[in-house]
C-alpha positions in Angstrom: 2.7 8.0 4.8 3.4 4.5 4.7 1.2 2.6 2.2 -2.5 2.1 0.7 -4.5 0.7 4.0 -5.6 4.1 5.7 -7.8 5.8 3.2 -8.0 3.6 0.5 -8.3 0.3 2.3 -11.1 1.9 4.3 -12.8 3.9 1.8 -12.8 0.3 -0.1 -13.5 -2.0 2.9 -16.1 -0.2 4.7 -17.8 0.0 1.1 -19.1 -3.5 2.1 -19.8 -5.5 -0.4 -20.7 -3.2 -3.1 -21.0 -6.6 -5.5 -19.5 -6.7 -9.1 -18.9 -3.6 -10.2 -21.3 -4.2 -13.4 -22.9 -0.7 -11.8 -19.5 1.3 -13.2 -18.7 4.3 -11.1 -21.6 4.4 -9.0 -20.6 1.7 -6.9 -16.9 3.4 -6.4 -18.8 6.3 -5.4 -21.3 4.6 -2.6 -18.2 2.6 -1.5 -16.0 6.3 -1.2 -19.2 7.8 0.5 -19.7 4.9 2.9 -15.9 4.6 3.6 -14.7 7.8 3.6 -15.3 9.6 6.7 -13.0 12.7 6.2 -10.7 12.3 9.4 -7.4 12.7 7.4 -7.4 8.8 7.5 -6.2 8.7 4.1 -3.1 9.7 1.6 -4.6 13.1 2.0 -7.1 13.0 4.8 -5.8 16.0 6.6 -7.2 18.4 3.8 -11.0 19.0 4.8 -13.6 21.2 2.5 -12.4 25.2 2.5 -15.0 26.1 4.9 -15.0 30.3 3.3 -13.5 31.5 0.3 -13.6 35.2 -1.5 -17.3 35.2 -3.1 -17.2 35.7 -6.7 -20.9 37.5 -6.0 -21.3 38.5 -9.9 -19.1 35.7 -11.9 -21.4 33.1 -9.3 -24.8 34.7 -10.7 -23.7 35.0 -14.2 -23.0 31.3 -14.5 -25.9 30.0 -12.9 -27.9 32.4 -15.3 -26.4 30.3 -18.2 -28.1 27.4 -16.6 -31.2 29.0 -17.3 -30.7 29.9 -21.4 -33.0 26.2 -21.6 -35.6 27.9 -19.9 -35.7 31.0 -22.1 -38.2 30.5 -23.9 -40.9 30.3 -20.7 -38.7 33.3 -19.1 -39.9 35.4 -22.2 -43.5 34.3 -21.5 -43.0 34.8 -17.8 -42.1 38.4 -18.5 -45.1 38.9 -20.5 -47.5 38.1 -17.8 -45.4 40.0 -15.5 -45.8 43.2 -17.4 -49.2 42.7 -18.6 -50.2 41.5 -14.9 -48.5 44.8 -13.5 -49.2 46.9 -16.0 -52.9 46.7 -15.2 -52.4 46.0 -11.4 -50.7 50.0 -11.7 -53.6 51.2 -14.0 -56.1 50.1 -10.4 -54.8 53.1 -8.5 -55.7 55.6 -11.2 -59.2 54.1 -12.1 -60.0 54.3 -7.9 -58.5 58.2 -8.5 -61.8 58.8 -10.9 -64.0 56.8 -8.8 -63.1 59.2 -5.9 -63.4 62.2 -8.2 -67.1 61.2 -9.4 -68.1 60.8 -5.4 -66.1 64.1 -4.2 -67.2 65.8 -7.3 -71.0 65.0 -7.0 -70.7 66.0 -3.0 -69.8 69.2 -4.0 -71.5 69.6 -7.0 -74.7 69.0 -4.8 -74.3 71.9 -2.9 -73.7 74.5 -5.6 -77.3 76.6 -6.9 -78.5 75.0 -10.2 -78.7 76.7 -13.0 -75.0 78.0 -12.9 -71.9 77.3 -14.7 -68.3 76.1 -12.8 -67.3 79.4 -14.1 -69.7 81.3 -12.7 -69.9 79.8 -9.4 -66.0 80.1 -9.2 -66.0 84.0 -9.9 -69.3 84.6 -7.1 -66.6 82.7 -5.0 -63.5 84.6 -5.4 -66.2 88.0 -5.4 -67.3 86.8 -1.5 -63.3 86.6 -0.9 -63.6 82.9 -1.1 -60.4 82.4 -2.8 -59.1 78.8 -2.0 -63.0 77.2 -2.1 -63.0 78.9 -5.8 -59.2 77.4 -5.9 -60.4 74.0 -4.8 -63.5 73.9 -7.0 -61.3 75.2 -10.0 -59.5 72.4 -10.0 -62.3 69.7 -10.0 -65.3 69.0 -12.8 -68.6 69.9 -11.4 -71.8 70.4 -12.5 -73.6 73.0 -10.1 -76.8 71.1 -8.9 -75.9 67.6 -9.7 -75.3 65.0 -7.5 -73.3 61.8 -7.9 -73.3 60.6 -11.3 -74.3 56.7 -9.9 -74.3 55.4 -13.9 -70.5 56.6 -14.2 -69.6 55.7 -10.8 -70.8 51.8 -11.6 -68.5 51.8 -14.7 -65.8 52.8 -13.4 -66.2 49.8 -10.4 -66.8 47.6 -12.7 -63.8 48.5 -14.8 -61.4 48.3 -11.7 -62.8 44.8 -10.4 -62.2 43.6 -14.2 -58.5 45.3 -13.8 -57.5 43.3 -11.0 -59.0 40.3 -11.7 -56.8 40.2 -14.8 -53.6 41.1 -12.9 -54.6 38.4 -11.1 -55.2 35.8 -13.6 -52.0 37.2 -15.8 -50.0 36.9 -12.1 -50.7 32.6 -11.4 -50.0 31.7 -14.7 -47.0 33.8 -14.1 -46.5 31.7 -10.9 -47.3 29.1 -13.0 -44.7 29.5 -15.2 -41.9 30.7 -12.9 -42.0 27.3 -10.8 -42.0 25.2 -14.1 -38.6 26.7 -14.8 -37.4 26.7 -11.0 -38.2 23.1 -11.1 -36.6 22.2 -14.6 -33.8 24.2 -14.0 -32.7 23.0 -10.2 -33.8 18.9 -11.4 -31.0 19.7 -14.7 -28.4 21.4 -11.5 -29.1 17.8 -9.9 -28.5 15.9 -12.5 -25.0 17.6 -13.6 -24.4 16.8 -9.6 -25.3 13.2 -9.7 -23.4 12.9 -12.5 -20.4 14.8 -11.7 -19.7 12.8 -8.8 -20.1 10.0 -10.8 -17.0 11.5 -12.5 -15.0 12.2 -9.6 -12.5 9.3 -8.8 -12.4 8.2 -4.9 -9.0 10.1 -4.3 -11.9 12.9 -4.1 -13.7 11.1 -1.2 -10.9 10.3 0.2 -10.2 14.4 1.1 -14.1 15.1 2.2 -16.5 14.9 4.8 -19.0 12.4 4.0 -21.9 15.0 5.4 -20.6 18.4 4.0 -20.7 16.5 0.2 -24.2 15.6 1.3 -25.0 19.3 2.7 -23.7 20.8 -0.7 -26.0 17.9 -2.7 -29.2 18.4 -0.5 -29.2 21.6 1.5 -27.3 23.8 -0.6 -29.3 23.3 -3.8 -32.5 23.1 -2.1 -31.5 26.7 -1.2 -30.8 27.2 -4.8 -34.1 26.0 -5.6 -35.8 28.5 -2.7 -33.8 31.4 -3.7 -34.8 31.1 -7.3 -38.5 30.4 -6.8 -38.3 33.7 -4.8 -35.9 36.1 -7.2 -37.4 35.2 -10.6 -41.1 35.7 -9.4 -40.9 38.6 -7.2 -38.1 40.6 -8.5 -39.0 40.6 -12.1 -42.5 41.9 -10.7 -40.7 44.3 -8.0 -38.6 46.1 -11.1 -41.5 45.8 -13.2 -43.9 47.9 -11.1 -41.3 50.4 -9.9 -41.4 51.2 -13.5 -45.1 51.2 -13.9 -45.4 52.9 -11.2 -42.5 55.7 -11.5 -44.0 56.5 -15.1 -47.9 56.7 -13.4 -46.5 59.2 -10.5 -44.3 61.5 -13.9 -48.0 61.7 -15.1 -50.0 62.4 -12.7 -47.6 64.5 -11.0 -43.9 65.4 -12.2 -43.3 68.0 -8.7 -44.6 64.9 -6.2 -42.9 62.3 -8.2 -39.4 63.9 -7.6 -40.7 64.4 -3.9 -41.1 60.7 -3.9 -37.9 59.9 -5.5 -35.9 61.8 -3.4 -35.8 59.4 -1.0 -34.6 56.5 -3.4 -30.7 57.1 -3.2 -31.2 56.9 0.6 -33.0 53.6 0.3 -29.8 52.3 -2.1 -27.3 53.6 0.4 -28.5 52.2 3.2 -29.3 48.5 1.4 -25.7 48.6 -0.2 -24.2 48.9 3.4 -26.2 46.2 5.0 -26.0 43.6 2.3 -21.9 44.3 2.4 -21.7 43.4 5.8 -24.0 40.1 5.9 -22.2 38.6 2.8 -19.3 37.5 4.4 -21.7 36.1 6.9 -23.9 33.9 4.9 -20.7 32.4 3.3 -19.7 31.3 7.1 -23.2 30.3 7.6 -23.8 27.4 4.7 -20.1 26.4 5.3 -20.8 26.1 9.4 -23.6 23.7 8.0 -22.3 21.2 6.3 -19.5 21.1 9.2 -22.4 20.4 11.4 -24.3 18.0 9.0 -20.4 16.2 8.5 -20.4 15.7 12.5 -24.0 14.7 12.8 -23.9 12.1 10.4 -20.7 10.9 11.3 -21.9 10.0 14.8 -24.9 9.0 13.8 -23.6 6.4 11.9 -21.1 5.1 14.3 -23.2 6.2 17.5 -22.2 2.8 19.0 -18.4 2.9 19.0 -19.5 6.9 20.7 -21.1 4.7 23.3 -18.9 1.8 23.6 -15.5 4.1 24.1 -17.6 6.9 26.1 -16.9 9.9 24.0 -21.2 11.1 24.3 -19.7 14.2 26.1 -17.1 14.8 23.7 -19.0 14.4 20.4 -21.9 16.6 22.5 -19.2 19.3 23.1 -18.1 19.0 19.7 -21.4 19.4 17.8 -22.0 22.6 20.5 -19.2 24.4 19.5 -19.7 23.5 15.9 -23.1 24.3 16.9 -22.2 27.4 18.7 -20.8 28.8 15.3 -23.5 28.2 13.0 -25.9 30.0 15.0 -23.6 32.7 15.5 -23.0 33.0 11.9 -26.6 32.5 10.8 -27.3 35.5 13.6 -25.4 37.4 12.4 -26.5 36.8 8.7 -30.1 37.5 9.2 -30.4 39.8 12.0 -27.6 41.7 9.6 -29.7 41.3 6.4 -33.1 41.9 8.4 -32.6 45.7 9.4 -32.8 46.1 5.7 -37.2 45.9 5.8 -37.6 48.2 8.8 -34.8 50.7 7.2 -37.2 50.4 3.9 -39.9 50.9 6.3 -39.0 54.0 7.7 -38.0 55.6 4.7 -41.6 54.2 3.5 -43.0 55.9 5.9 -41.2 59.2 5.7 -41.6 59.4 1.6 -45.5 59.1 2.5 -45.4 61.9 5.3 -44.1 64.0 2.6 -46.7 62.8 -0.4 -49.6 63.5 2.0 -48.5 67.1 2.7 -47.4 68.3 -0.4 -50.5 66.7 -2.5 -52.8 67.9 0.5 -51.6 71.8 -0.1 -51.9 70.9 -4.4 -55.4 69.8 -3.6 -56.1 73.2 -1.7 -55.0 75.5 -4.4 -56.7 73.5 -7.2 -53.9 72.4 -9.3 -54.3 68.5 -8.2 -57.6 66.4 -8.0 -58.5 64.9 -4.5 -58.8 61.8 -6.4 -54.9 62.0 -8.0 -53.5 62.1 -4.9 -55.1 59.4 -3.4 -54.0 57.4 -6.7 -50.2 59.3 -6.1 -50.4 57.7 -2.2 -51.1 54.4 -3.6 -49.0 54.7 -6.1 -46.0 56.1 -3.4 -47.0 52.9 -1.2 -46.7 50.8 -4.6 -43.1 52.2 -5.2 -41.7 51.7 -1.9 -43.1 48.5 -1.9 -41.4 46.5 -4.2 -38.2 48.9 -3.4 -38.9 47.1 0.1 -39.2 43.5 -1.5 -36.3 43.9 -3.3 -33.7 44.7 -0.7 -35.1 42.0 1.6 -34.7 39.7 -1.5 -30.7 41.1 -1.5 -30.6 38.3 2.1 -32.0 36.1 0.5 -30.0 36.4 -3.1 -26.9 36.6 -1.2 -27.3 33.4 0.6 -28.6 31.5 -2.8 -25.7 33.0 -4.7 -23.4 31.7 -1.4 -25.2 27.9 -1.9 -25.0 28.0 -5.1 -20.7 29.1 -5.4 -21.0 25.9 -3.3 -22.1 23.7 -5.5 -19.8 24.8 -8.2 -16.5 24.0 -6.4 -17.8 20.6 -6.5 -19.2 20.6 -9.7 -15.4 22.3 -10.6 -13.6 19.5 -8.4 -11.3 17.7 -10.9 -12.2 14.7 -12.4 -11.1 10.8 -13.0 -9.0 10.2 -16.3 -11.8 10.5 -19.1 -11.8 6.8 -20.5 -10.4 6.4 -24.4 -12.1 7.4 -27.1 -11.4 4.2 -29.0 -11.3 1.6 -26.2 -10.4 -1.8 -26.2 -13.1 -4.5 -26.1 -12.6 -8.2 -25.1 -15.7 -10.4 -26.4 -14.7 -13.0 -23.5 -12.9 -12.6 -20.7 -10.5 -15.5 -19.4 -9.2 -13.5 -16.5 -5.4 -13.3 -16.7 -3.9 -10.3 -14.6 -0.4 -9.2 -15.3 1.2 -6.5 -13.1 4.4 -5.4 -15.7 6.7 -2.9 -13.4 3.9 -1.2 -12.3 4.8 1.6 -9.7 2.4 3.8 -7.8 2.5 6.6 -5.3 -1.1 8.7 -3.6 1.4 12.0 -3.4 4.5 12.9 -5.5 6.9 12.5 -3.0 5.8 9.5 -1.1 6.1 6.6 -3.1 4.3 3.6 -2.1 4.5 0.7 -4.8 8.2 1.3 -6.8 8.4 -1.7 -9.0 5.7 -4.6 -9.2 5.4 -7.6 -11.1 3.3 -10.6 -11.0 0.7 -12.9 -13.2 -2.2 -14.1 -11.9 -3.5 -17.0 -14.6 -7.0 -18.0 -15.2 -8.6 -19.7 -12.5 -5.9 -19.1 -10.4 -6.4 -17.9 -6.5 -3.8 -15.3 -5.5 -4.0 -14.8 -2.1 -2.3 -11.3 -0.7 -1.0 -11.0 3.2 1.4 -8.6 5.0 1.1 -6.0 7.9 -1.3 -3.2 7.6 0.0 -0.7 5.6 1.7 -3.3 3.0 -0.1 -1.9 0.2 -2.7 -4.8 -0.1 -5.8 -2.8 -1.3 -3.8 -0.6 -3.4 -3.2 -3.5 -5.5 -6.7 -4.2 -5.9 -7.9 -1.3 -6.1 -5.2 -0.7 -9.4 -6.6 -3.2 -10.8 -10.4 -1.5 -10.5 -8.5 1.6 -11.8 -10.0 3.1 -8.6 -6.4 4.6 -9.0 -4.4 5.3 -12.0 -0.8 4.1 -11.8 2.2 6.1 -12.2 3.9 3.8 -14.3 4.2 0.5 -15.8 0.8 -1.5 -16.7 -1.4 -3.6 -15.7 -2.9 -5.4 -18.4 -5.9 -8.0 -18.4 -5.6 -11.0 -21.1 -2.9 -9.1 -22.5 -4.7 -5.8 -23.0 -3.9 -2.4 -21.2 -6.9 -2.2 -19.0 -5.9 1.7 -19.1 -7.3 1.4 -22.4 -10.3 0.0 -21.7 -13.5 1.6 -19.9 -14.1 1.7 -16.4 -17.6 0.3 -17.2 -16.5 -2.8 -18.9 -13.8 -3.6 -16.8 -15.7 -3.7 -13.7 -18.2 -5.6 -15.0 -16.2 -8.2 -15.1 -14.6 -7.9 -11.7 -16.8 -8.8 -8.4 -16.0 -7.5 -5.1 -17.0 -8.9 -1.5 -15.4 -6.5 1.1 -15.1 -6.9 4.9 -18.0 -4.2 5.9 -21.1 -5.3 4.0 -23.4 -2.7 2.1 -26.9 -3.7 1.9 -29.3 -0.9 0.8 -32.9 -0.4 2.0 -34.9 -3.1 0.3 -36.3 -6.4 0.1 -33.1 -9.5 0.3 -34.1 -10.4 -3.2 -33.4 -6.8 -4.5 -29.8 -7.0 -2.6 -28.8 -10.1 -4.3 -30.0 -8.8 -7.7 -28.1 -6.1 -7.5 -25.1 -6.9 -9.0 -26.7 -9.0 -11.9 -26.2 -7.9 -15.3 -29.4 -7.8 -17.0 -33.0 -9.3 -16.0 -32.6 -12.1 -13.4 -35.2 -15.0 -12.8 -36.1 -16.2 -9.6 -34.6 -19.5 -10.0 -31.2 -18.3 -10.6 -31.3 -15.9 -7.4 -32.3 -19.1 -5.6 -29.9 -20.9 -7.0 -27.1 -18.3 -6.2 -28.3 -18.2 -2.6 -27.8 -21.8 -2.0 -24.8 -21.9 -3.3 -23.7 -19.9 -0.7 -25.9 -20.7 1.8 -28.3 -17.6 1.7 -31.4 -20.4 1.1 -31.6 -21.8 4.0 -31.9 -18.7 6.9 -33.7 -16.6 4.2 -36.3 -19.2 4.1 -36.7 -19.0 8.1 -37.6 -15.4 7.7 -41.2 -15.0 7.9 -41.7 -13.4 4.5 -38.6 -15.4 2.7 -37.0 -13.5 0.1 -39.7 -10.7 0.4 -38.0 -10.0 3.6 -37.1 -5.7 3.6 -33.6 -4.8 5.0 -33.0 -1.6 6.2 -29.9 0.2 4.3 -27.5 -1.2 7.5 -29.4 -4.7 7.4 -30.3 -4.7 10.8 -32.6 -7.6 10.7 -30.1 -10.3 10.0 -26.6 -10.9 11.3 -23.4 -10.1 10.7 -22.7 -13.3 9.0 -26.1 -13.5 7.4 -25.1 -10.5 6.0 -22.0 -11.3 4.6 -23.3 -14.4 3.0 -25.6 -12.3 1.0 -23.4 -9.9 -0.6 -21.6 -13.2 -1.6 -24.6 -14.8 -3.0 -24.6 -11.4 -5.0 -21.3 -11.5 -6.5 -21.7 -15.3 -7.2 -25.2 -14.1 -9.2 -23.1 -11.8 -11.0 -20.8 -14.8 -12.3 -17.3 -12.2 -12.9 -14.9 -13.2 -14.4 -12.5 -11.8 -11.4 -13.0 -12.0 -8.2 -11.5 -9.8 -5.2 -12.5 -10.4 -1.6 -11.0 -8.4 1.0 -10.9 -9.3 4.8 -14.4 -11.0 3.9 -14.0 -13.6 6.9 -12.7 -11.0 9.3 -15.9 -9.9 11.1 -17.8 -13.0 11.8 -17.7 -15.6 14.0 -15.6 -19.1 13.8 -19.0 -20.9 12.8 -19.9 -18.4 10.7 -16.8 -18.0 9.3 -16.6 -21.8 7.8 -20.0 -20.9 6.5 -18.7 -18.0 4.7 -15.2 -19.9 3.7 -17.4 -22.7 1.9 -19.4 -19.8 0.3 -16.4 -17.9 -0.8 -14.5 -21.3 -2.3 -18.1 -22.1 -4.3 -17.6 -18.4 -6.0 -13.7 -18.9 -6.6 -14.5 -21.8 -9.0 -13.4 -21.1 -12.4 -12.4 -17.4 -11.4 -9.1 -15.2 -11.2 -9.6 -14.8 -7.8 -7.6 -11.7 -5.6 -8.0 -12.9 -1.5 -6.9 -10.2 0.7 -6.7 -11.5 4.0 -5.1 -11.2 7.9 -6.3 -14.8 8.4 -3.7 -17.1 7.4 -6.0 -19.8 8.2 -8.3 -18.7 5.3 -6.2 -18.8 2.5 -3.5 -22.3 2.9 -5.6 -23.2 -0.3 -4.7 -20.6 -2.4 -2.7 -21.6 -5.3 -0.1 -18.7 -5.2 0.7 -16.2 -2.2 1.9 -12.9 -2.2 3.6 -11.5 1.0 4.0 -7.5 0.8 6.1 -5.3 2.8 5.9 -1.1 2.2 4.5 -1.7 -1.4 6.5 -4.7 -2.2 6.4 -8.4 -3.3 9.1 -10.0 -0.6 7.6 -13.6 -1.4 5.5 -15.4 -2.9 5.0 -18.9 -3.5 2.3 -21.5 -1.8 1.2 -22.1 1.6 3.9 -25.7 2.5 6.8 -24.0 0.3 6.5 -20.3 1.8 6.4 -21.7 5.3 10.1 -24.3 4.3 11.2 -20.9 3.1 11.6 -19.1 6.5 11.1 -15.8 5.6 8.5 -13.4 6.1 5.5 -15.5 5.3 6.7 -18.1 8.1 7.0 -15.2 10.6 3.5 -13.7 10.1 2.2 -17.4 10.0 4.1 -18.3 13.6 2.9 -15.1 15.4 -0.6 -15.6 14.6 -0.6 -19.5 15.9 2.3 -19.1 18.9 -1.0 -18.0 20.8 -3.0 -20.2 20.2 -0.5 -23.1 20.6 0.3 -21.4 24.1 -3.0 -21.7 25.2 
């Protein structure tokens, strides 16, 4: 490890011109996210996301629970409808019980001789020998003579339409309810994301794949969100009615409800077994996703250089192997996880074999109604059900709980240096930069920067040169406390920028790197993006011809209007460049840093760009990092580096008398040309 340009340079260049950091972290976070491409291009590069990790099943679950104690409140009510929708939902059954009762009843009772009592009719029976018709009989209410009792039959309808229509009434605004607090809850998951990695300093995004962040930020709480609509509807229902349900079958029946239950331990065996083995395999699957996601995106976003140095058939062969694995493990997940419904099924079906036997032979001998064990069926087919719903949830739990683990490692990842609780203010800033024996180092045992001093006075352009790998975006990026330093200071007008805040010491700072960043919007949006407070149109237009923006935006057929995509596709590469100038210039910092912003446009272009740039360095601490000696003979102070170091430093005529290093890079860029 040599020095600052791999990760760092790139994670800052290919930021684009981000503009004046007046935005505070959330430009250092687009520029690591745009730059930062997880190839072990960096300090630390070669450490990617732990794709599995030992599943903390029950710690994961309880902590996610305590993101739902705001919610509590509307979970109480939600439980309330639940059990008042389920309670009379479980009453149906029983109500249908009696309307079968009235109808068999009044069949029977129809073909008894009037003018009897039960009693009597049952002893003439059991005289004849007709022992199980007087059994059956016994066991029912009938009036000898009377048919169906139509006036008690309609009740009893009416009753069990009004039933279910409240369970289903109490049930949406339980629905209702439960996606109120999904929503509020998964938004407030969101939010501590979006802010967390607004915490995160880019040493983070430096170590990770721009697409598996993404995949934990998007897919993996979107499965959050999925998993808890499911769960907290469903299984407080599902537990709910196997209670109602278990204390119906105790009353109607305490010898078929033990029949029923026997097959209950079965049922948790066999769903404890299956859910152990597809664990481990929804872990691999949401991991093999945002490995996928990382590839996709990365050559999406650089599909020409896939094209350009012909590596289609690679990156192809990649993604299907990468491919290859997440289907495998998402097989394996859900054909594992799936057997549990047909298992439940089967044992469904067997517990109603049973029911139907045993309550037949009850009905027979008279000690059960025909109409209780119909209600007893139901009520069996009730209880497996929501057995059945619940193990089938257990897939579908264990890949939320897997999504969500995810989202805590990041939400756990450490954090940037809080900023002091008493900072340091400066009413105006007059842009002096003093580096006092600053040293710095991206690993403990690799030092980069051992002992740096320099001054950089008001006004004053410092231009920075050396070979790649010098260190010359670690400088600048100390100074956006991007990157702590180990020791020494760097202080701005005499004050300790470690003890100011991040916020108010980028504000003062603008940035225009070598890849620009223009995001999906009109031009006049992407100039105004940097601006500190409300901007009028004349000042944007004023910034834009300053840096000659005015003139090709006005041959745009709708002007300012005009709508970039988030790569700026409709203008050039120049065009571009000029316009994250004209944003920085709108910004009017107080420091300036521009890194390589010439290095990526043509010669024409480029003295566009040059007069643009020198308009913006008036009156401004101004940091030029550049491979173009060319650019820079103007600066008013030149620093050479070498692995971390200042080796010279001095102007353009006396660094070139000296002899030394300066002289040396100078000659081999022009010996070419002078060749020619």
């Amino acid at each position: 490890m040599t020095a600052d340009d791999t990760t760092p340079e790139e994670s800052t260049g290919k930021a684009g011109a981000a503009g004046p950091a007046a935005t505070g972290d959330k430009a250092l976070v687009r520029a690591a996210a745009r730059g930062s491409k997880g190839h072990g291009r960096g300090p630390m590069g070669g450490m990617g996301m732990p794709t599995e990790k030992a599943m903390d099943f029950r710690g994961s679950l309880r902590r996610f629970a305590g993101h739902l104690r705001p919610e509590r409140l509307r979970i109480v009510v939600v439980t309330v409808l639940a059990v008042v929708s389920v309670a009379l939902a479980v009453t149906g059954p029983k109500l249908l019980g009696n309307a079968t009762n009235l109808i068999f009843e009044g069949a029977i009772g129809a073909q008894l001789p009037a003018g009897q009592s039960q009693a009597e009719v049952i002893a003439g029976l059991r005289a004849s020998g007709q022992d199980q018709l007087a059994d059956l009989i016994s066991g029912m209410s009938v009036t000898p003579g009377q048919g169906l009792d139509t006036a008690a039959l309609r009740t009893v309808l009416l009753l069990v339409v009004a039933v279910y229509v409240g369970s289903f009434l109490f049930g949406w605004l339980q629905g209702r309810f439960t996606a109120t607090i999904v929503q509020n809850t998964v938004r407030t998951l969101r939010d501590e994301v979006e802010a967390k990695i607004n915490r995160l300093p880019l040493s983070y995004f430096d170590r990770q794949q721009r697409g598996e962040v993404l995949s934990r930020v998007t897919n993996d709480i979107d499965n959050v969100a999925q998993t808890l609509q499911q769960t907290l509807s469903q299984l407080v229902t599902s537990i709910l009615t196997i209670i109602g349900v278990l204390g119906m079958m105790f009353w109607i029946s305490p010898l078929l409800a033990v029949v029923a239950l026997i097959t209950v331990p079965l049922s948790i065996i066999i769903t404890a077994a299956i859910a152990k083995r597809s664990q481990p395999q929804f872990i691999k699957q949401w991991a093999a996703t945002g490995t996928v996601n990382a590839h996709v995106e990365e050559m999406y976003s650089g599909h020409a250089l896939v094209k350009v140095f012909g590596h289609q058939d690679s990156a192809i062969e990649t993604f299907t192997a990468e491919n290859a694995e997440l289907y495998e493990s998402s097989f394996k997940a859900q054909f594992i996880s799936g057997i549990i419904q047909p298992a439940m099924g089967f044992i469904a079906n067997l517990n109603y074999v049973i029911v139907a036997v045993v309550g037949g032979l009850r009905v027979a001998s008279g000690t059960m109604s025909l109409g209780d064990v119909q209600a007893f069926i139901q009520y069996s087919r009730q209880f497996t059900q929501p057995i059945t719903q619940v193990a089938s949830m257990m897939n579908l739990l264990q890949s939320g709980v897997a999504s969500v683990e995810r989202v805590f490692e990041l939400l756990d990842a450490q954090e940037q240096t809080p900023d002091p609780a008493d900072p340091t203010h400066l009413p105006q800033v007059r842009g002096r930069v003093a580096f006092e024996d600053v040293a710095f180092r991206y690993t403990p045992d690799v030092p980069l920067i051992s002992s740096l001093s320099l001054v950089a006075e008001p006004g004053q352009t410092v231009a920075i040169v050396g070979p790649t790998g010098a260190g010359k975006t670690t400088l600048v990026n100390l100074i956006m406390r991007f990157y702590e330093v180990s020791s020494g200071r760097i202080t701005l007008d005499g004050v300790d920028i470690s003890t100011m805040t991040r916020d108010e010491l980028r504000s003062n700072i603008g940035m225009v790197l070598q890849d620009t960043w223009l995001f999906n919007g009109t031009i006049a949006d992407n100039i105004r993006y940097g601006a500190r407070g409300e901007v009028s149109q004349e000042e944007l237009i004023e910034a834009a011809e300053a840096t000659h923006v005015d003139h090709f935006v006005r041959t745009l057929p709708e002007g300012y209007d005009t709508v970039l995509t988030d790569e700026g596709g409709s203008v050039s590469a120049g065009e571009k460049q000029l316009l994250t100038i004209a944003r920085a210039f709108l910004a009017d910092p107080a420091i300036l840093i521009l890194d390589e912003a010439t290095s990526s446009v043509d010669t024409r272009t480029e003295v566009l760009v040059q007069t643009a740039m020198n308009a913006l360095r008036q009156g401004r601490t101004s940091f030029v990092i550049a491979h173009r000696l060319s650019t820079i003979r103007d600066a008013d102070v030149i620093l050479v580096m070498e692995h971390g170091d200042i080796v010279e430093q001095g102007d353009h005529d006396s660094l070139l008398a000296a002899g030394g290093a300066y002289a040396r890079l100078y000659q081999s860029q022009f010996a070419a040309a002078d060749a020619d």
